[in-house]
C-alpha positions as CSV (number, residue, x, y, z in Angstrom):
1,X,-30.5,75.5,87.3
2,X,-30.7,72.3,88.9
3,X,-30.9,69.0,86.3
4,X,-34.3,67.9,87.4
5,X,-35.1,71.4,86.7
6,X,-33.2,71.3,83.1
7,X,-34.9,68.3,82.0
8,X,-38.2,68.7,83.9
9,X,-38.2,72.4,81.3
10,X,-37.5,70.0,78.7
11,X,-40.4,68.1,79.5
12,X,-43.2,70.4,80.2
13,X,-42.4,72.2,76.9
14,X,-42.1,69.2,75.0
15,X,-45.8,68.4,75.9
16,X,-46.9,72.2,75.3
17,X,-45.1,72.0,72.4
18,X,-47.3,71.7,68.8
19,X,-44.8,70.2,67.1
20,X,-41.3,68.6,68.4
21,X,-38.7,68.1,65.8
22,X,-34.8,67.6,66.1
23,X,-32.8,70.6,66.2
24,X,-31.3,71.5,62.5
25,X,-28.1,70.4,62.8
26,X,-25.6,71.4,62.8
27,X,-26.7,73.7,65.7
28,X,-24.8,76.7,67.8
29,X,-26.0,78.0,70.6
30,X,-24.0,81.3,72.2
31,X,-24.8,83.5,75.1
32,X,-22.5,86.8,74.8
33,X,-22.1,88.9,78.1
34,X,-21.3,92.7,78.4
35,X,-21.8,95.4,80.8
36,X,-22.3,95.6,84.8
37,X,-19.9,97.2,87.0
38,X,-17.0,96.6,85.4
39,X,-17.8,96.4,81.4
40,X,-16.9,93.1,81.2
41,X,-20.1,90.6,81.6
42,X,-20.3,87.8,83.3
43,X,-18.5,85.6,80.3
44,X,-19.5,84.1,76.6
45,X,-20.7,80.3,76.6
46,X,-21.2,78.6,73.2
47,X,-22.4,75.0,72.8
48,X,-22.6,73.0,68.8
49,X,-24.4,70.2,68.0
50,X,-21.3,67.7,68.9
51,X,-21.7,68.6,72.4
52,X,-18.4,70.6,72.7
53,X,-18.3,73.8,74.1
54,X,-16.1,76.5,74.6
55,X,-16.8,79.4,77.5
56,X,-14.8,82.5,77.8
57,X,-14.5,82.9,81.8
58,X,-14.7,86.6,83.1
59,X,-11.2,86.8,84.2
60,X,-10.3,86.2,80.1
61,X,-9.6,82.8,80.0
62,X,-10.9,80.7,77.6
63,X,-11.3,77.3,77.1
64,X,-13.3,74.3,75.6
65,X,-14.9,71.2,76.8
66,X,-17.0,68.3,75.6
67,X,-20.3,67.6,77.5
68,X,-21.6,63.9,78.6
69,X,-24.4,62.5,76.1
70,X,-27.0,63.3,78.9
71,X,-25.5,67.1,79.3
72,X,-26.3,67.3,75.9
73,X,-29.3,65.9,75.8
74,X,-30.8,68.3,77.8
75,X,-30.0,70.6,75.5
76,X,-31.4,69.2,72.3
77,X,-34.4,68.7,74.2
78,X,-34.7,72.6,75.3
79,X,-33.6,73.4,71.6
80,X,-36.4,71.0,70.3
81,X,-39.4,72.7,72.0
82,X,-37.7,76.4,71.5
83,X,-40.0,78.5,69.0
84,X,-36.9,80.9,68.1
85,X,-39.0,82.9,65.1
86,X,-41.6,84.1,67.8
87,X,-38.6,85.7,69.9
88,X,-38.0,89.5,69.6
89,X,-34.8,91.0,68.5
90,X,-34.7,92.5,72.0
91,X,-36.0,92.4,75.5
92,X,-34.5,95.5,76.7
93,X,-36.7,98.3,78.6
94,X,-37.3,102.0,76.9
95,X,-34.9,103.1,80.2
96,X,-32.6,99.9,80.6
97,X,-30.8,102.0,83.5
98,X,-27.9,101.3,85.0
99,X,-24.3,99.1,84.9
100,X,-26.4,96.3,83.9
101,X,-25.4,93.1,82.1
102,X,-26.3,92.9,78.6
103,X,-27.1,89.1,77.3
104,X,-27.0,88.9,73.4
105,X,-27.9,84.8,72.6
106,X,-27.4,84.0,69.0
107,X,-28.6,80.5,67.9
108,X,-27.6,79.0,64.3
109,X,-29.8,75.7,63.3
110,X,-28.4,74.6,60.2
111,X,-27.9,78.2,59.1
112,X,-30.7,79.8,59.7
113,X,-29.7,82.2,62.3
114,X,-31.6,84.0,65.2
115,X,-30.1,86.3,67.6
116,X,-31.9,88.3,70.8
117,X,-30.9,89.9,73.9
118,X,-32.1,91.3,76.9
119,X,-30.7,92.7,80.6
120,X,-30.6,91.9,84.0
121,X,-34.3,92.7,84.6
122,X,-35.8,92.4,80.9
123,X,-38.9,92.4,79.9
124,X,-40.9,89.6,80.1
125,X,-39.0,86.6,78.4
126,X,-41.0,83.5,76.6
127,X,-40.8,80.8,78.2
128,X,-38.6,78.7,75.8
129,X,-36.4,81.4,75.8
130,X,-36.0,81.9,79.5
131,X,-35.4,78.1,79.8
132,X,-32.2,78.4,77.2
133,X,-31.2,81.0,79.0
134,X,-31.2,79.6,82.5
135,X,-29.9,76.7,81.3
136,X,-26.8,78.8,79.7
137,X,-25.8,80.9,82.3
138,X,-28.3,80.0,85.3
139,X,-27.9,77.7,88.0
140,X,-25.1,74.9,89.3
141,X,-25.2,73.0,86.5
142,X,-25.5,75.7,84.0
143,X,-22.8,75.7,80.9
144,X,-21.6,78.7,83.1
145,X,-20.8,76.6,86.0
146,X,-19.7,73.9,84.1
147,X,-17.0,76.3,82.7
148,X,-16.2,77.4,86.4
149,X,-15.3,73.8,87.0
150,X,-14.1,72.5,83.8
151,X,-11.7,74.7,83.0
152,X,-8.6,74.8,84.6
């Protein structure tokens, strides 16, 4: 997902948004991969409240990274407007098919913990959700493609 597009999603929710209150710190937000082809996902990507993150790259390496202030940012801001108790424990079809990857995101605000997941080709996703989501393992400036670039 492009930034204008990250922080434009931040914006639109935040005025849809009933309420907009910090995140509980401290925070964790993780996006677990499995399945496809070859069983192994397309990677893990966790970011915490300090803006430090650590992704686990598909070929097994692992390795952590801080973000800029405005990286992070972005993400408090898609955190903010996120309305985690209305997401279901699971997106996945009756018939979830075939060699598909498997995305399990497990969020932590200050404890209270809230985990979903879904395939390639879920269900329909909320909105807030799908915005984490992109913004975790979407686009070029995803934490995903930050890990492709960050780590050596």
């Amino acid at each position: 997902m492009k930034p204008s597009v990250l922080f434009l999603s931040a914006f639109l929710f935040g005025g849809c948004a009933a309420s907009s209150t910090r995140p509980l710190e401290p925070w964790r937000l993780e996006i677990a991969t499995s399945g496809g082809i070859a069983g192994r996902g397309a990677g893990t990507y966790a970011l915490a409240s300090d803006g430090q993150v650590t992704a686990t790259l598909t070929d097994g390496r692992r390795c952590t990274f801080a973000l800029t202030a405005t990286e992070l940012r972005g993400f408090a801001d898609l955190l903010r407007n996120a309305r985690p108790a209305s997401w279901k424990a699971s997106y996945v079809p009756e018939n979830p098919c075939c060699d598909r990857f498997e995305y399990v995101l497990t969020l932590d605000e200050g404890g209270t913990i809230t985990k979903t997941k879904w395939i390639d080709d879920p269900l329909p996703l909320p909105p807030d959700l799908e915005a984490l989501s992109g913004a975790v393992i979407g686009g070029e400036k995803s934490l995903r493609a930050l890990g492709a670039e960050r780590c050596p």
